[in-house]
mmJSON file of the N, C-alpha and C atoms, coordinates in Angstrom:
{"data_MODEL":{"atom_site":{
"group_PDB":["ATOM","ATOM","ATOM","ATOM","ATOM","ATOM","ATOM","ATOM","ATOM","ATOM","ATOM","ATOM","ATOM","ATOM","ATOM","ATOM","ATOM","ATOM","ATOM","ATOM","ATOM","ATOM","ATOM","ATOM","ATOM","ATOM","ATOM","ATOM","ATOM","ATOM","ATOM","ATOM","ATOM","ATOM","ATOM","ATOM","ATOM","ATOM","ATOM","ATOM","ATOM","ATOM","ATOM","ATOM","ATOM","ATOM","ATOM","ATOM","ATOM","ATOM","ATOM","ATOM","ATOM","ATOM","ATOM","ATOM","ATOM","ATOM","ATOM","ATOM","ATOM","ATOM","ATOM","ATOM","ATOM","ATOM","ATOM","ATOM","ATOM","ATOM","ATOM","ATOM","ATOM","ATOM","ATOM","ATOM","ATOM","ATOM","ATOM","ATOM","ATOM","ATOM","ATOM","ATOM","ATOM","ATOM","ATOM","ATOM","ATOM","ATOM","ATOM","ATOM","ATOM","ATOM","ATOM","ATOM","ATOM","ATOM","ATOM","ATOM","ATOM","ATOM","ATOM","ATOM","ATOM","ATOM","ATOM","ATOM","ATOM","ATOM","ATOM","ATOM","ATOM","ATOM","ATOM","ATOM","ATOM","ATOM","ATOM","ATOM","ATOM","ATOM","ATOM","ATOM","ATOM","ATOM","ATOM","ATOM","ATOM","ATOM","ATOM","ATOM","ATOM","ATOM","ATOM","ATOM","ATOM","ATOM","ATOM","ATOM","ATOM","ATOM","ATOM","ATOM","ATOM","ATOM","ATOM","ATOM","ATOM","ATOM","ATOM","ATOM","ATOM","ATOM","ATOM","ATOM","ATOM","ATOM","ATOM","ATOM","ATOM","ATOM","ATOM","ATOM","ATOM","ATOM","ATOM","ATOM","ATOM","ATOM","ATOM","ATOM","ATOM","ATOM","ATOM","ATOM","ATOM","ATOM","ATOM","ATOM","ATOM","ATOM","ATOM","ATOM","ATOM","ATOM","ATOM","ATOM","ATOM","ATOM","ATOM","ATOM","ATOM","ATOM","ATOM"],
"id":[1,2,3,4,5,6,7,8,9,10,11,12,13,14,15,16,17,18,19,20,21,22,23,24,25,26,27,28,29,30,31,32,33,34,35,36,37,38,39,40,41,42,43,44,45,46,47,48,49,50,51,52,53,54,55,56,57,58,59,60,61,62,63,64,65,66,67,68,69,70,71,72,73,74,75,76,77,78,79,80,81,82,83,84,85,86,87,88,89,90,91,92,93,94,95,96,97,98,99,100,101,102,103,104,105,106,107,108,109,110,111,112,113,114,115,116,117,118,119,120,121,122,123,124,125,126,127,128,129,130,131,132,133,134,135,136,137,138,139,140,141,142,143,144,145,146,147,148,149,150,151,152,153,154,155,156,157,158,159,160,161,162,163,164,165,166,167,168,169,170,171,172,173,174,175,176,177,178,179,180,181,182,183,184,185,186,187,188,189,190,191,192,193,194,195],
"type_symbol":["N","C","C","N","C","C","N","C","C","N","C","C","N","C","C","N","C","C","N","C","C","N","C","C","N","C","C","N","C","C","N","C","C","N","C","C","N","C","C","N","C","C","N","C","C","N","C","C","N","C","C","N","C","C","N","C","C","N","C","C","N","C","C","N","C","C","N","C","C","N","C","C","N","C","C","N","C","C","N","C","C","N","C","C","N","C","C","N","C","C","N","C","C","N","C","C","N","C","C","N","C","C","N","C","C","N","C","C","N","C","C","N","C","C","N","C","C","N","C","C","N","C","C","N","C","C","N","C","C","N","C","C","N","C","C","N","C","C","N","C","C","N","C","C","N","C","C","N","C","C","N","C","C","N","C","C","N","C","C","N","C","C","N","C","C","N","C","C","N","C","C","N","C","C","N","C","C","N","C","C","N","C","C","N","C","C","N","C","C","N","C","C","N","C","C"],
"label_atom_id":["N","CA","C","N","CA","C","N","CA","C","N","CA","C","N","CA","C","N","CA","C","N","CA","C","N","CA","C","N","CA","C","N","CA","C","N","CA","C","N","CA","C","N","CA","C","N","CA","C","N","CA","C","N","CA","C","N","CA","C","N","CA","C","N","CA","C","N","CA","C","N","CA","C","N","CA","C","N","CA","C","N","CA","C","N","CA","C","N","CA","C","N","CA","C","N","CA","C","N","CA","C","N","CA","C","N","CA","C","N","CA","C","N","CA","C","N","CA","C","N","CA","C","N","CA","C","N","CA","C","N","CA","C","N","CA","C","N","CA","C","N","CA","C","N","CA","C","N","CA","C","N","CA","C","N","CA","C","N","CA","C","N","CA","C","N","CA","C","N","CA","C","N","CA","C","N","CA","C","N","CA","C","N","CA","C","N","CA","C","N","CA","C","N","CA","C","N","CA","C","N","CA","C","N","CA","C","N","CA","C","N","CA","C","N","CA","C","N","CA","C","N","CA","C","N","CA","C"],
"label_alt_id":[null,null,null,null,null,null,null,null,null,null,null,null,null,null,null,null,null,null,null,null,null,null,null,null,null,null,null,null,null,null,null,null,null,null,null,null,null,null,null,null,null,null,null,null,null,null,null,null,null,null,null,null,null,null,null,null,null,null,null,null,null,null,null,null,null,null,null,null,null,null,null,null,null,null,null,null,null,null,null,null,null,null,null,null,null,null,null,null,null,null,null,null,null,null,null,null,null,null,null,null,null,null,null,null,null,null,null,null,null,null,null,null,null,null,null,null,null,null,null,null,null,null,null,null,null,null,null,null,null,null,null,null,null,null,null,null,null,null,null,null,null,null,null,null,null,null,null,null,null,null,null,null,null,null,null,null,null,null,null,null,null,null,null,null,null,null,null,null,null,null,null,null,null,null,null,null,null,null,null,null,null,null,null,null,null,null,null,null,null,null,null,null,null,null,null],
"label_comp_id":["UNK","UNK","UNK","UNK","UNK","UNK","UNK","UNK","UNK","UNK","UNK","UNK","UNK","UNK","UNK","UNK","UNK","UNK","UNK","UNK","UNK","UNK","UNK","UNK","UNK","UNK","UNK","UNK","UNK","UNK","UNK","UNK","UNK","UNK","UNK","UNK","UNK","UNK","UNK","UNK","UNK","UNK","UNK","UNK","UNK","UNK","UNK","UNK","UNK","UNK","UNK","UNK","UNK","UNK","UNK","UNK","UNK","UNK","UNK","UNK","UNK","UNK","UNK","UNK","UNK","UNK","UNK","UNK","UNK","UNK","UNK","UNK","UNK","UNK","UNK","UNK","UNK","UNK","UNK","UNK","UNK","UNK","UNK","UNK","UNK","UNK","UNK","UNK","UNK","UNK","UNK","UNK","UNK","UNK","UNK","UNK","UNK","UNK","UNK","UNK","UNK","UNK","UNK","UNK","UNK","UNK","UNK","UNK","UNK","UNK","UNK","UNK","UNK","UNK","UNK","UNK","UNK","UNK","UNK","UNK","UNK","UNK","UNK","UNK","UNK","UNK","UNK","UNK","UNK","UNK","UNK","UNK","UNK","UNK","UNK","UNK","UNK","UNK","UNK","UNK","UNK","UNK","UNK","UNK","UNK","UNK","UNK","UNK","UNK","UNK","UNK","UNK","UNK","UNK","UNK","UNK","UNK","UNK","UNK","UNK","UNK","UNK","UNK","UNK","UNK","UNK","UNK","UNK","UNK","UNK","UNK","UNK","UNK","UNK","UNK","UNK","UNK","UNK","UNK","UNK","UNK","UNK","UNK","UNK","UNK","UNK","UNK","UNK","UNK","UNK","UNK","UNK","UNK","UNK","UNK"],
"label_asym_id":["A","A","A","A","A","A","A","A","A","A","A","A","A","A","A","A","A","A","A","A","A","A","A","A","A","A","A","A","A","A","A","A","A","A","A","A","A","A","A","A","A","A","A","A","A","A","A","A","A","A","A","A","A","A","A","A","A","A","A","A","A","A","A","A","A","A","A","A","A","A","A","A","A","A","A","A","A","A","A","A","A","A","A","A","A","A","A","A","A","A","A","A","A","A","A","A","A","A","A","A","A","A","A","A","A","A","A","A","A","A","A","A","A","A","A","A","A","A","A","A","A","A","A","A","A","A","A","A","A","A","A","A","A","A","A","A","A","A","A","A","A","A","A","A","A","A","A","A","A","A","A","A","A","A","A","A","A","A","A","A","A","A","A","A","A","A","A","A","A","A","A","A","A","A","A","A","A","A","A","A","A","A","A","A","A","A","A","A","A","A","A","A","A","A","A"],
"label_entity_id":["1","1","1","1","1","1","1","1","1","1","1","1","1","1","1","1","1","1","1","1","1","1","1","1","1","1","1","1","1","1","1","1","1","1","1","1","1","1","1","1","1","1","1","1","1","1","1","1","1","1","1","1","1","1","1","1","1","1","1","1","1","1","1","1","1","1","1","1","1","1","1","1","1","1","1","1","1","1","1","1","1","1","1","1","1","1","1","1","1","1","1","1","1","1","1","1","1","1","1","1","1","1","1","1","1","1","1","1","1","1","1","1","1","1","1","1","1","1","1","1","1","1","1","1","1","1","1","1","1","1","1","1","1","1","1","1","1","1","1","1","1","1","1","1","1","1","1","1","1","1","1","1","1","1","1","1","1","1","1","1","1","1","1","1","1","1","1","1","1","1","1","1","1","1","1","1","1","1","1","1","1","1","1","1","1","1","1","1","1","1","1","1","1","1","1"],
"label_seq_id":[1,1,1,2,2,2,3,3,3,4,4,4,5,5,5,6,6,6,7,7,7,8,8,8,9,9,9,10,10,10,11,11,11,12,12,12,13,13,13,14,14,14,15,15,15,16,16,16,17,17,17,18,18,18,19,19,19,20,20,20,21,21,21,22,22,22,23,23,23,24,24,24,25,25,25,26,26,26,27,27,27,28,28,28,29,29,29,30,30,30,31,31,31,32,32,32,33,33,33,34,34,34,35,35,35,36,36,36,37,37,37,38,38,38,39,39,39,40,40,40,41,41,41,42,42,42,43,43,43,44,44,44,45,45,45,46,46,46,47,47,47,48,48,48,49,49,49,50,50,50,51,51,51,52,52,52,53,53,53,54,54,54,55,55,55,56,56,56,57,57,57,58,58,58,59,59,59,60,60,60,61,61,61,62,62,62,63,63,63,64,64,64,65,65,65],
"pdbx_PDB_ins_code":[null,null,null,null,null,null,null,null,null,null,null,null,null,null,null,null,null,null,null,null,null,null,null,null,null,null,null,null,null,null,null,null,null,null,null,null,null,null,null,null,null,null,null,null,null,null,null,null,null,null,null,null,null,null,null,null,null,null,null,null,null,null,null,null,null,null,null,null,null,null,null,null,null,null,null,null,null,null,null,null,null,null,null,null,null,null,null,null,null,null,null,null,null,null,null,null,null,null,null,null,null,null,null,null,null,null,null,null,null,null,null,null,null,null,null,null,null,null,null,null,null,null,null,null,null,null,null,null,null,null,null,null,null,null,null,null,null,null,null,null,null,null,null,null,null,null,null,null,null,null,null,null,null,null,null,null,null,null,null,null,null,null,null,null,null,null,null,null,null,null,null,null,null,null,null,null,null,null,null,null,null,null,null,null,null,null,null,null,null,null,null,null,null,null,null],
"Cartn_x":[-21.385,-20.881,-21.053,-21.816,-22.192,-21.234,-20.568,-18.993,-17.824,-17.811,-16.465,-17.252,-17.77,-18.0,-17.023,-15.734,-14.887,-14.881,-15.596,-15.325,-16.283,-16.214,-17.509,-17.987,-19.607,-20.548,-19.961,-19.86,-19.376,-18.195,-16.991,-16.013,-16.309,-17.065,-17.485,-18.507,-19.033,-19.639,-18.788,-17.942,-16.659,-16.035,-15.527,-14.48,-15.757,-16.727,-17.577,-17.883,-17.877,-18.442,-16.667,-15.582,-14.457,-14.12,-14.506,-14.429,-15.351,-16.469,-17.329,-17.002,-16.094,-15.711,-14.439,-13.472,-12.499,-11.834,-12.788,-12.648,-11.672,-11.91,-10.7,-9.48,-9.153,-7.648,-7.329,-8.223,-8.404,-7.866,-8.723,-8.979,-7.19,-6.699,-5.35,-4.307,-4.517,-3.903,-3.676,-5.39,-5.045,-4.445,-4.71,-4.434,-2.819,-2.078,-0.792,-0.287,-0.901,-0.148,-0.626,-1.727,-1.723,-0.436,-0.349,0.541,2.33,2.377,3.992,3.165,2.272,2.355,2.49,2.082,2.407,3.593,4.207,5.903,6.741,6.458,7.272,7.386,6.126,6.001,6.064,6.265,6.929,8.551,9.194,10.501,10.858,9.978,10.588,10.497,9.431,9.841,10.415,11.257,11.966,13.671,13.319,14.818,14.69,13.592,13.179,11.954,12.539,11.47,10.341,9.235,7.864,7.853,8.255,7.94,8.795,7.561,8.739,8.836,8.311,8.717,8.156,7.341,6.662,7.52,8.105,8.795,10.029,10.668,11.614,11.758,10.824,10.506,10.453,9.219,9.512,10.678,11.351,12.532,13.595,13.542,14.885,14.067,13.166,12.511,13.484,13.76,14.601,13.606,13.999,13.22,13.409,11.925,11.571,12.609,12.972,14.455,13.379],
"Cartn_y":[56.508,55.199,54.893,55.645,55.276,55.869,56.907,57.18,56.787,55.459,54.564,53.457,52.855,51.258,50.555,51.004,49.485,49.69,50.223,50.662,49.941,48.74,47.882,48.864,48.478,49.961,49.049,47.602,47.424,47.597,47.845,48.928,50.082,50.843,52.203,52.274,51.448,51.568,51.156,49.65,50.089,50.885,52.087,52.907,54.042,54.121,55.159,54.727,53.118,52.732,52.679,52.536,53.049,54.312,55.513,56.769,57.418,56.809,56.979,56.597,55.533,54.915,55.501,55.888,56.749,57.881,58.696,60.198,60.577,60.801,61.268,61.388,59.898,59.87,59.927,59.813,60.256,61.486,62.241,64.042,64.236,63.382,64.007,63.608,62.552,61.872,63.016,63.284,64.264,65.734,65.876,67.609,67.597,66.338,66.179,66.171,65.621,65.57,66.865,67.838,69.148,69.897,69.807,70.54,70.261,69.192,68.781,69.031,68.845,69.364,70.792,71.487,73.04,73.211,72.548,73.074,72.77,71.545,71.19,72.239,72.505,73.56,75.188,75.619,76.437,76.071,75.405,75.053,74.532,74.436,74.448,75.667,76.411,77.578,78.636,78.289,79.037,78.801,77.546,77.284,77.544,77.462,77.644,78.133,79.8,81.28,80.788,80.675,80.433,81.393,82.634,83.596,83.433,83.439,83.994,82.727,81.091,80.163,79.532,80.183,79.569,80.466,81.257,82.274,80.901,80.753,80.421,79.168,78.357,76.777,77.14,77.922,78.621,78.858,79.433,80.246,79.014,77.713,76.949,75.713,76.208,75.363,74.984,73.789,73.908,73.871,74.691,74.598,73.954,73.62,72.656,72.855,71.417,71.478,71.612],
"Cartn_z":[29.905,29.582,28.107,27.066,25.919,25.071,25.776,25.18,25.352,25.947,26.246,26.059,24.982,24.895,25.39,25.265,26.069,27.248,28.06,29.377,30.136,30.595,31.318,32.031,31.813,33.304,34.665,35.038,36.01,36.767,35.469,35.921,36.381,35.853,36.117,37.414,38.016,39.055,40.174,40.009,40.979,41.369,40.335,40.372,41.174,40.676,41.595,43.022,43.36,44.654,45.35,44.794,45.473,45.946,44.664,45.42,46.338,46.109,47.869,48.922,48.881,50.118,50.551,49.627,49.817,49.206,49.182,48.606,49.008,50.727,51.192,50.526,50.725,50.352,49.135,47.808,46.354,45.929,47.407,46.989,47.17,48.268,49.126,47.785,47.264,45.936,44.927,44.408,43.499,43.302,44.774,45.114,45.025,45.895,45.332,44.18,43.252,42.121,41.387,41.927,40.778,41.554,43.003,43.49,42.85,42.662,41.762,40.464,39.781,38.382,38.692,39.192,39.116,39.663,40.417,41.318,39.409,38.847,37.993,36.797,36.509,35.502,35.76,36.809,37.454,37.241,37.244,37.294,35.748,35.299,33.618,32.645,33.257,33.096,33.413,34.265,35.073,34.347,33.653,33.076,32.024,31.432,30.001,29.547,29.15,29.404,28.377,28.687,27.824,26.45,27.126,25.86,24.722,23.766,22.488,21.776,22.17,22.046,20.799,20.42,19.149,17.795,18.361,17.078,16.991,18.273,18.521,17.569,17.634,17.031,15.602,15.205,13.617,13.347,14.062,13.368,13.04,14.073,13.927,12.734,12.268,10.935,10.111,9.683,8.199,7.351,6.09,4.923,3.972,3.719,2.508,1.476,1.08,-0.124,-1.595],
"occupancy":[1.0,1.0,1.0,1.0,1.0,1.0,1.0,1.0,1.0,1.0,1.0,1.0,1.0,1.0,1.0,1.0,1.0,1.0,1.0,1.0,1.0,1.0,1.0,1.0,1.0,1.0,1.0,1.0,1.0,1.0,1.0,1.0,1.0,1.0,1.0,1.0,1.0,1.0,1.0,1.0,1.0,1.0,1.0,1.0,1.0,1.0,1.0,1.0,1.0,1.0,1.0,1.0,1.0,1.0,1.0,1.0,1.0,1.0,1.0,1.0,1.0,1.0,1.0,1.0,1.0,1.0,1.0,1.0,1.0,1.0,1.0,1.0,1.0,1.0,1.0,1.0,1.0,1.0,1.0,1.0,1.0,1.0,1.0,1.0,1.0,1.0,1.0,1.0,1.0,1.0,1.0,1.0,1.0,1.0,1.0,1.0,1.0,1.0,1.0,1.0,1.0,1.0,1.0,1.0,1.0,1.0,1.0,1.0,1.0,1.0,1.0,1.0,1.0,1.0,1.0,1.0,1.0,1.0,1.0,1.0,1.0,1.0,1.0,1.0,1.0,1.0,1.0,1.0,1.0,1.0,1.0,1.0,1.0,1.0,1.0,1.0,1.0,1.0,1.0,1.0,1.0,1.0,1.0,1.0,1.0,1.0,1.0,1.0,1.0,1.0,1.0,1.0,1.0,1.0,1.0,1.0,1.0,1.0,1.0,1.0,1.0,1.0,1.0,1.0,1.0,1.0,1.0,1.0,1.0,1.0,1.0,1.0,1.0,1.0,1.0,1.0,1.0,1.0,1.0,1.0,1.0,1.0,1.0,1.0,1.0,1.0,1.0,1.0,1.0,1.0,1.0,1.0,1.0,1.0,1.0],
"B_iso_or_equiv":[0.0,0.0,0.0,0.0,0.0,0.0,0.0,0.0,0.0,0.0,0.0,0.0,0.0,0.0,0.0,0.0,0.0,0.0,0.0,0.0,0.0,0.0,0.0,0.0,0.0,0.0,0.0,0.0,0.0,0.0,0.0,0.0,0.0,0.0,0.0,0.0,0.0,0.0,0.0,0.0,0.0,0.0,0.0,0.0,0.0,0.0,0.0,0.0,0.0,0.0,0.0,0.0,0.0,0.0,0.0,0.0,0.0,0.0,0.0,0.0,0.0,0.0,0.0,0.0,0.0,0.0,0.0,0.0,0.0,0.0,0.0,0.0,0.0,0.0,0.0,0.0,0.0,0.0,0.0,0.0,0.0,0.0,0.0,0.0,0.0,0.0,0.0,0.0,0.0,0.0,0.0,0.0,0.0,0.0,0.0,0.0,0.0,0.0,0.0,0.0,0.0,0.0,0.0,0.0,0.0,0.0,0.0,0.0,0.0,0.0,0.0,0.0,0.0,0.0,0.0,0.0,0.0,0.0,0.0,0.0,0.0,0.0,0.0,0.0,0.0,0.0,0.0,0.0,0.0,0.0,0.0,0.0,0.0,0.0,0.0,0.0,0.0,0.0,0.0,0.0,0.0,0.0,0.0,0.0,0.0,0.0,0.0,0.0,0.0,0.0,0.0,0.0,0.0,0.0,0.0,0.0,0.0,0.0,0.0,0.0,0.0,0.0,0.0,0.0,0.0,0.0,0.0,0.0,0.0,0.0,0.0,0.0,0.0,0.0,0.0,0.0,0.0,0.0,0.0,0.0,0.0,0.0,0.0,0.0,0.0,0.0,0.0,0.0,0.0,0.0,0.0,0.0,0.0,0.0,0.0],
"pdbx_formal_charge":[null,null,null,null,null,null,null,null,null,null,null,null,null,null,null,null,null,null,null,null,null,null,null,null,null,null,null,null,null,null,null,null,null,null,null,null,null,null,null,null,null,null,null,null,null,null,null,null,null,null,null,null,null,null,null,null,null,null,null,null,null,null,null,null,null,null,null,null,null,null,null,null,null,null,null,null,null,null,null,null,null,null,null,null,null,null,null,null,null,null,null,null,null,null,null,null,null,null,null,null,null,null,null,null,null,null,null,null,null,null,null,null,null,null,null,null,null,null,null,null,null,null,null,null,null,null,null,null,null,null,null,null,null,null,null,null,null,null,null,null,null,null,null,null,null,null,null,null,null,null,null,null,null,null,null,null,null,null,null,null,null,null,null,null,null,null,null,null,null,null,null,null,null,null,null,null,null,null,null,null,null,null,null,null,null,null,null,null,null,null,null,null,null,null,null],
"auth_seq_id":[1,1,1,2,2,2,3,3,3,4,4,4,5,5,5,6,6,6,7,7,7,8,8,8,9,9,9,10,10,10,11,11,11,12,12,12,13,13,13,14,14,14,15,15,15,16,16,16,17,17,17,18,18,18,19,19,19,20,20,20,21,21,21,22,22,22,23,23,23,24,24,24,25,25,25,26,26,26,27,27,27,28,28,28,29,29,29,30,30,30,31,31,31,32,32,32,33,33,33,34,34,34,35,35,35,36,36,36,37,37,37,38,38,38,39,39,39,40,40,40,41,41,41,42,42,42,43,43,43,44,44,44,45,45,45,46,46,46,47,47,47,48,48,48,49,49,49,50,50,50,51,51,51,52,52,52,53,53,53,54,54,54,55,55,55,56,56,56,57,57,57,58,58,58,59,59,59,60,60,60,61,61,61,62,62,62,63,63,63,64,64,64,65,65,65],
"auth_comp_id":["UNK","UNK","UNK","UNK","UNK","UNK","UNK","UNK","UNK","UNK","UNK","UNK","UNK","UNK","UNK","UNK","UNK","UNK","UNK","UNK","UNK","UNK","UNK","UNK","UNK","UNK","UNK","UNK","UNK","UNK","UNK","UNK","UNK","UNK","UNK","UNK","UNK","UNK","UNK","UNK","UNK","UNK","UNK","UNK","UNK","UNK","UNK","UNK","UNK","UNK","UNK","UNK","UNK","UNK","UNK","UNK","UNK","UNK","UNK","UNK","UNK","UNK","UNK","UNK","UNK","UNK","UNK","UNK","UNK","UNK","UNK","UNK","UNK","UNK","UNK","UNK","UNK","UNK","UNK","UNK","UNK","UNK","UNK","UNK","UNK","UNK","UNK","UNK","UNK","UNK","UNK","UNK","UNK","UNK","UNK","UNK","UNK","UNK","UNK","UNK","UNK","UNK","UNK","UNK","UNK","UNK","UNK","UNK","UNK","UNK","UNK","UNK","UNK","UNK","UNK","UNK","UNK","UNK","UNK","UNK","UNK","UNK","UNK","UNK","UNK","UNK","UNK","UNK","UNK","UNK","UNK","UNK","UNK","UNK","UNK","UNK","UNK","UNK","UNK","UNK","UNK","UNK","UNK","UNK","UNK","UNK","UNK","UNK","UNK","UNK","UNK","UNK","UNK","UNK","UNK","UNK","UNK","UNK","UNK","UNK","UNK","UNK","UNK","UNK","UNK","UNK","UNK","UNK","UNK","UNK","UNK","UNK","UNK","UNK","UNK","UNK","UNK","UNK","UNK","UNK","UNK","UNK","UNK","UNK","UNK","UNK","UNK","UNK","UNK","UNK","UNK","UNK","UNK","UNK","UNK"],
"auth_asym_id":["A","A","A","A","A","A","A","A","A","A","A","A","A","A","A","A","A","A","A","A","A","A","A","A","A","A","A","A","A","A","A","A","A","A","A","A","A","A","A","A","A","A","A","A","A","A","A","A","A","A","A","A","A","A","A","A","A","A","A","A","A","A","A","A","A","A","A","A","A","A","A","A","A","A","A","A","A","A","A","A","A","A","A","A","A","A","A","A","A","A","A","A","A","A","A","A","A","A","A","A","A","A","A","A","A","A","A","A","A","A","A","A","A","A","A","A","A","A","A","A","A","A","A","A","A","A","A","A","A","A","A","A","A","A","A","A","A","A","A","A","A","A","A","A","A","A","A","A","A","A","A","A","A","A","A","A","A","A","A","A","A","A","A","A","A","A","A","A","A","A","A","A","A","A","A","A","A","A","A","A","A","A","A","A","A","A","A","A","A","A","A","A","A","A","A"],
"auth_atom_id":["N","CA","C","N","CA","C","N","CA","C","N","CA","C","N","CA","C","N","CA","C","N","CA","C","N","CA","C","N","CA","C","N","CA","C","N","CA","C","N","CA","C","N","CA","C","N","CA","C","N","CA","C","N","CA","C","N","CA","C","N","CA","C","N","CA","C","N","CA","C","N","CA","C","N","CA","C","N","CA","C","N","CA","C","N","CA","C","N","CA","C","N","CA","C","N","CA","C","N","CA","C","N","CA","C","N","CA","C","N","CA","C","N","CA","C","N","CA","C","N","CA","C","N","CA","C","N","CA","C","N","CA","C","N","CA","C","N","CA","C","N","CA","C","N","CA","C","N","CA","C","N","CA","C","N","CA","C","N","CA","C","N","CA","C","N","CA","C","N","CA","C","N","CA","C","N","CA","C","N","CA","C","N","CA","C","N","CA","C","N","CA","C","N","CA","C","N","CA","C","N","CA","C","N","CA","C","N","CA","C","N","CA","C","N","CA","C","N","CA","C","N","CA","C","N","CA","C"],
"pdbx_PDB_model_num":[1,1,1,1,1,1,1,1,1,1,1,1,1,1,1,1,1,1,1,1,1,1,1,1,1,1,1,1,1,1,1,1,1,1,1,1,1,1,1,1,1,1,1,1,1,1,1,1,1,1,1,1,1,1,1,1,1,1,1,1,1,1,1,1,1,1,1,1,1,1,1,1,1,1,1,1,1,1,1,1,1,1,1,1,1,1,1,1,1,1,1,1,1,1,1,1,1,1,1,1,1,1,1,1,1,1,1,1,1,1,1,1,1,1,1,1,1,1,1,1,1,1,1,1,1,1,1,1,1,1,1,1,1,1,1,1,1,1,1,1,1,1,1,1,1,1,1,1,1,1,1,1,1,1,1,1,1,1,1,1,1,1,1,1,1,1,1,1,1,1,1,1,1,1,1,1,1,1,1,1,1,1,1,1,1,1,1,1,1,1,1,1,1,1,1]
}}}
């Protein structure tokens, strides 16, 4: 908590006395959304090949006038 001063500790003990009470459905929350973050990024690279991509960005540089 001494690394988020704006972060009330009584916020922070809510948000901890909420996920004790419902982990469950937290855990089911988050596992969903890594599962669409990985379907999505699977599918953007699938349209658009990872490799090579930093040459790619260099290369379409314009140069300094």
């Amino acid at each position: 908590m001494q690394q988020c001063p704006s972060l009330p500790s009584h916020d922070v003990y809510a948000l901890i006395a909420y996920y004790l009470r419902a982990h469950e459905g937290v855990d089911t929350y988050l596992s969903a959304r890594r599962t669409e973050a990985a379907n999505l990024r699977w599918e953007i690279e699938r349209r658009f090949d990872p490799q090579g991509i930093r040459e790619r960005l260099i290369a379409r540089q314009i140069p300094p006038a």
